[in-house]
Structures are given as C-alpha cells and as structure tokens.
N, C-alpha and C positions, 0 to 999 in steps of 0.2 A: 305374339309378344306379351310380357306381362304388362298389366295395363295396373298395380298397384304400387298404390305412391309409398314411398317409405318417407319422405318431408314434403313438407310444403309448408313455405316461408313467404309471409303477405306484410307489404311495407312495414319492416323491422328496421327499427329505430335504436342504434347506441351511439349516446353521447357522451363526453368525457367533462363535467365543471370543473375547471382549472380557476386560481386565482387570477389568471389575464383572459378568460372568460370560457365559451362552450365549445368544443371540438366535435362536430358530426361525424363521429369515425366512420360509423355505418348511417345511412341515412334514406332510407327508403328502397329497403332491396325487397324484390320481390323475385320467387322460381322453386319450382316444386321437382325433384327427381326420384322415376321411379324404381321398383324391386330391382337389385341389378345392374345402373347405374352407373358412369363414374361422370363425375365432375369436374372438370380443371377449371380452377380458379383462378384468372393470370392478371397480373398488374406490376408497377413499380410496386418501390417498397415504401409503407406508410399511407398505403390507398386503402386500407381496409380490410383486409384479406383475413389476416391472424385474429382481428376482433370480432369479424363475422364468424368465426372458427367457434371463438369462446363465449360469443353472444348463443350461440349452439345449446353447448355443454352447461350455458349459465354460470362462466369462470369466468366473468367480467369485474374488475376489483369493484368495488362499492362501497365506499367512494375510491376515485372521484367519477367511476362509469355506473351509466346505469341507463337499464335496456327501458326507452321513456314510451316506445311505442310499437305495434304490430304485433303479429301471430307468427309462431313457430307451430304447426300441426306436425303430430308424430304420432304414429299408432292410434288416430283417433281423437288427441288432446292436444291443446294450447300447453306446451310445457312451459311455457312463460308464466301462467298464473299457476303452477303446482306449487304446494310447501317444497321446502328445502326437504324434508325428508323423503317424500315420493319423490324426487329429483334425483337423491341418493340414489333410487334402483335405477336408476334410469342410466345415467351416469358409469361411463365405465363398463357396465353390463349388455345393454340396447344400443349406446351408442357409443365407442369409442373413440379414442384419438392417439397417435402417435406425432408426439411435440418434433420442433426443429432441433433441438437440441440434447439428444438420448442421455448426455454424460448426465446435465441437469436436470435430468425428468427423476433419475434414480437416486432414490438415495442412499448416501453414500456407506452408511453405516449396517446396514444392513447386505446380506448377500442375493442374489438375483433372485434365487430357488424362493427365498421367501418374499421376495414383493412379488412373483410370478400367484406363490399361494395363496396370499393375502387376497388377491382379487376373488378367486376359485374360493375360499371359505365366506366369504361376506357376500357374493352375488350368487353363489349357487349351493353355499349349503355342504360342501366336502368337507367330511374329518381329516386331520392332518395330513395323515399318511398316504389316505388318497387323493388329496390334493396335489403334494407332494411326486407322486405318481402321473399325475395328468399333466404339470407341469415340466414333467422331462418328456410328456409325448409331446406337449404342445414346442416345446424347443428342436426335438428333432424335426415336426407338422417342417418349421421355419426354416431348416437345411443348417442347424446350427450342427457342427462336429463335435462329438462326444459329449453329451448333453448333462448325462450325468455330471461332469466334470464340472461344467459351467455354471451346475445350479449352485453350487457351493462357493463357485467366486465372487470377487464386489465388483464394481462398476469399473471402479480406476484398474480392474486387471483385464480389461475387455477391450480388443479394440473398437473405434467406428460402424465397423460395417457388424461387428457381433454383437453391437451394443442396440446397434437399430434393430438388427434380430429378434434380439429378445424384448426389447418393445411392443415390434411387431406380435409377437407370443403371448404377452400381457394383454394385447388389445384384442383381440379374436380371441381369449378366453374365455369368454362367457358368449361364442356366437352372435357377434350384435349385428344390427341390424344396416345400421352406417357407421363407417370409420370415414375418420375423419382425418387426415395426412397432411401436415404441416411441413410443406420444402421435406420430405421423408430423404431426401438423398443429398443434402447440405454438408458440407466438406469429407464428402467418400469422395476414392476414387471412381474414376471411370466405369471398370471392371466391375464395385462392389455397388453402382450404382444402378446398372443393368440388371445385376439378380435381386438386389434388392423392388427392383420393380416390377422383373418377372414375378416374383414372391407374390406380391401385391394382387397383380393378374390371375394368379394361380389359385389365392385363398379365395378372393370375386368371386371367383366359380365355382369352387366348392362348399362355399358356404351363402350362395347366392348374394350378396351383399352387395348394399350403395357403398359409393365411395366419394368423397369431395376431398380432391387433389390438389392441396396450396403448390405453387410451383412460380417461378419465371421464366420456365424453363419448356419454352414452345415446344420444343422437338419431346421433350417428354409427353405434352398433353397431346401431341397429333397422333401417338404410340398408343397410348391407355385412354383418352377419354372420349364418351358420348356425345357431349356435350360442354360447352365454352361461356364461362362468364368474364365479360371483360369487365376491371374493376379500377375508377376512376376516382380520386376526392372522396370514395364511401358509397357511389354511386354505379349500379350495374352500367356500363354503356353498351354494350352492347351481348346477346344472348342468343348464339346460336351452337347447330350439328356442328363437331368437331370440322366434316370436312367442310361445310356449309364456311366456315370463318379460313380458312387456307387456301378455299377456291374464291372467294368471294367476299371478303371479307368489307364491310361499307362503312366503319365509325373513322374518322381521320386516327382517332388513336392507336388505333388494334390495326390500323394499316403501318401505322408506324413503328409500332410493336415487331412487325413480321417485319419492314423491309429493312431492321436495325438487325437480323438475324444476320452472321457470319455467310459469304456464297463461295461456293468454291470457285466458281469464274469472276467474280470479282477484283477489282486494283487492288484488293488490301486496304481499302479504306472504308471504313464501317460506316454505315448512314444512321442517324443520331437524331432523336424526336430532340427540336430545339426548347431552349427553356428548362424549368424547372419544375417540378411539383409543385402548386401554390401552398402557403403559409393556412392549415387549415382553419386558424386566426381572422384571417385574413383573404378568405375566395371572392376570386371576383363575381361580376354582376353574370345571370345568364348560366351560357353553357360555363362549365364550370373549366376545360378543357380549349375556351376559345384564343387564352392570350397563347398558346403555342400550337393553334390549327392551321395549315395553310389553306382550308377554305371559310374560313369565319366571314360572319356576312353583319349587318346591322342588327339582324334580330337577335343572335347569337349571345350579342353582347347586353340587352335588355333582358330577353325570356330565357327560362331554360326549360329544354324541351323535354316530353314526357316519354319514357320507354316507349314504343311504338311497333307494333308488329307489321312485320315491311314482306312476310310469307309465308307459309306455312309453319314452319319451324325456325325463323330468324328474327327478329328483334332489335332494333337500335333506336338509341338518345341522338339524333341528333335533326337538325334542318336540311342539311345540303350535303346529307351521305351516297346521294343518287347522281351528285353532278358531276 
C-alpha cells in the first residue's frame, strides 16, 4: 500500500471575530491522508466542514476569519505560512476543489470553454488553442455529451448535473494532488448523483488522487471513502476505517448519526439526535456534544475530552464511548 502522505493537518485553528465575539469554526483538527485516499467528512450543517475545506485552499475571508493556529503539511510545506503568491500555484493546480454550488462557482459571463482554459494557461503554461483543445478532452475525460458543444455555452444554459461536470473538468485539470468535494451531489437527482460519484471513483484511479468528501450523506461515504471524520462544534469526534465507524461505531453522536438513517424494516418513524447544534457563541462547559448525549456523566460536563486512540485505526472524543 502506498504509504505517502499527500496532507497532514496538526491542531488547525479557524476562528471567525464577529462584533458579539469569537466563533471556533474549526478548532483543533487534527488527520493526515494518504496517496490515494478518500475522506468522508460527515456532520450536521454549521459544524465545520466547509471551513475546514477552505481553511485548506486558504479561502477563508479575512476578516472576520482567520486561520489563528496549526500546520497544514502538503508536498513537504506548512502552506499556511507560504505568501499568497506561492499559494497561487498551489491553489487550483495541486489542490483542487469542486464547491456545493456549481451555478455559483461559474461565472456567468463568461462561457465554460474559457474558465475550463483559464485554469490550463495560468497553471500549466498552454497557448490558447491548445488549451482549448485539452479542454474539450478534459470534458469528454468527465462523460460530458458532445463536448465541443458545451465549451461554447454559459453556465445558465447547462443543467445540474452538466454543470457539476464540468467543474469536475476544471478541477482535475491540472492533475492535482487532492480534490477537495464539497456535498458534490447537492440538489441532482438520484440517477445524476450515482454517475456523478462514479465519475469521482473513476478519476481517484486514474490519476491516483486524495480526496476529502464533504457530504451528510452516509450511505454515500460507506460507497467511496477510506476513511470517516466525524465533525462536531469544529471539533473531530471521532476518526476512523470507513467500515471501522458502520460496524462499530463508539462517539454517542456518530451513533446517532447512523441510527437517524431511513431502515427499510422500520415503523416509518425516523429516530432524531434530540436537541440542537449549540450556539457557537455560546458552547457549553466540557464535552461540547454533552447537553444532547444520552450517556453524559459528571465529567462530561466539566472536562472535555482529548481525541484518543481507542485501536489501531479508530479514534474518539469522548469518556463513556465504551459503556
């Protein structure tokens, strides 16, 4: 197996200063994945997920966010302390990302063909025509139909699932090293959200590539990923094998995660982590997870517990995941 890292991410720090005060969006993540990789990243929405994405790429607005602490290792460098200009190759080229929302990643005024070349002339140096050229391969690479056709169209004449397509084509244009996939299958259908993740599967392998998989979308990451971060108030809770967390799974939350999933033999009645996301204003004392745990104990609500390797390859935050 390959045994080289393509990230590795040590207590990474983004906060957000708001005029009613600090927001730990992300707040001490730590996990390194290697050559090859995919990552499913699962949580509620507003735990952190999308900011850990572009604490990444170094898209965190600034102000009011700003990455206060930790190492992003990539290719050998902390890209957290690079100028913005060395960040630029980096960016796009080495590492990609495909946003949640394809209509507004493009822009509008412009037609595909040319933000597809834009990328190909600034990270790899093609004259027009051949960029041009590598861009209608890269569209058909992605099982886009008649590709020529598409290079020439805008955003608004494309639908959903062609849109995320050719994202997809944008972002593996320059071979990077990790893509980065934000909810990639976010209002497609069914039908266009299966090839669109075969797609995903398909390029992995042929262009050996990490991947870190934004999703809520269990049943997607037990399909494609390695490897499972479960993401609480900013905070990993727990960090194991894909299968490791569906057979076994020990944080109260990430159990509750799975047993709120739809069952076929079930009454039709969906079982529901109670409570809400806390006010990130506003977290309580402790485990950050305790006021909606149904095993919270005294300690819970004083300390909060530190990542903790519980096996070979599994990991969890918490005190009483074993009882």
């Amino acid at each position: 197996m390959n045994s080289e890292k393509t990230i590795e991410i040590k207590n990474l720090k983004t906060h957000f200063f708001t005029e009613y005060g600090r927001i730990p969006a992300v707040d001490g993540v730590d996990f390194e994945l290697l050559k090859g990789e995919v990552l499913g990243l699962v949580g509620e929405s507003g735990c952190g997920k999308s900011v850990l994405a572009l604490s990444i790429l170094r898209l965190v607005p600034d102000p009011p966010g700003k990455i206060i602490s930790g190492e992003i290792n990539f290719s050998g460098k902390n890209i957290i302390s690079l100028p913005e200009r060395e960040m630029r190759k980096i960016r796009g080229n080495r590492i990609s990302m495909v946003f949640q929302e394809p209509m507004t990643s493009f822009n509008p005024v412009f037609n595909i063909g040319n933000q597809i070349k834009e990328c190909l002339i600034l990270h790899k140096g093609f004259k027009k025509k051949e960029a041009w050229e590598k861009a209608i391969e890269l569209l058909y690479q992605v099982g886009m139909k008649r590709p020529e056709e598409v290079m020439k169209r805008y955003p608004h004449q494309l639908s959903g699932g062609m849109l995320q397509r050719a994202m997809i084509a944008m972002a593996i244009s320059c071979k990077p090293s990790l893509l980065i996939a934000d909810e990639p299958t976010t209002a497609l259908d069914v039908s266009v959200q299966a090839q669109i993740l075969d797609l995903l599967l398909k390029l992995k392998e042929e262009l050996n590539m990490s991947i870190i998989l934004i999703t809520h979308d269990l049943g997607v990451v037990s399909e494609m990923a390695d490897w499972v971060a479960v993401m609480y108030t900013g905070k990993i809770q727990e960090f194991a094998k894909v299968e490791d967390i569906f057979k076994n799974p020990l944080h109260p939350y990430t159990i509750g995660l799975l047993n709120s999933l739809p069952q076929f033999n079930s009454s039709g009645k969906l079982n529901a982590i109670e409570g809400n996301v806390p006010d990130f204003l506003e977290l309580p004392m402790g485990c950050k997870f305790n006021p909606r745990c149904p095993k919270v104990s005294s300690i819970c609500k004083e300390i909060e517990p530190n990542l903790e390797q519980v096996s070979e390859k599994h990991w969890v935050r918490c005190y009483n995941c074993c009882l």
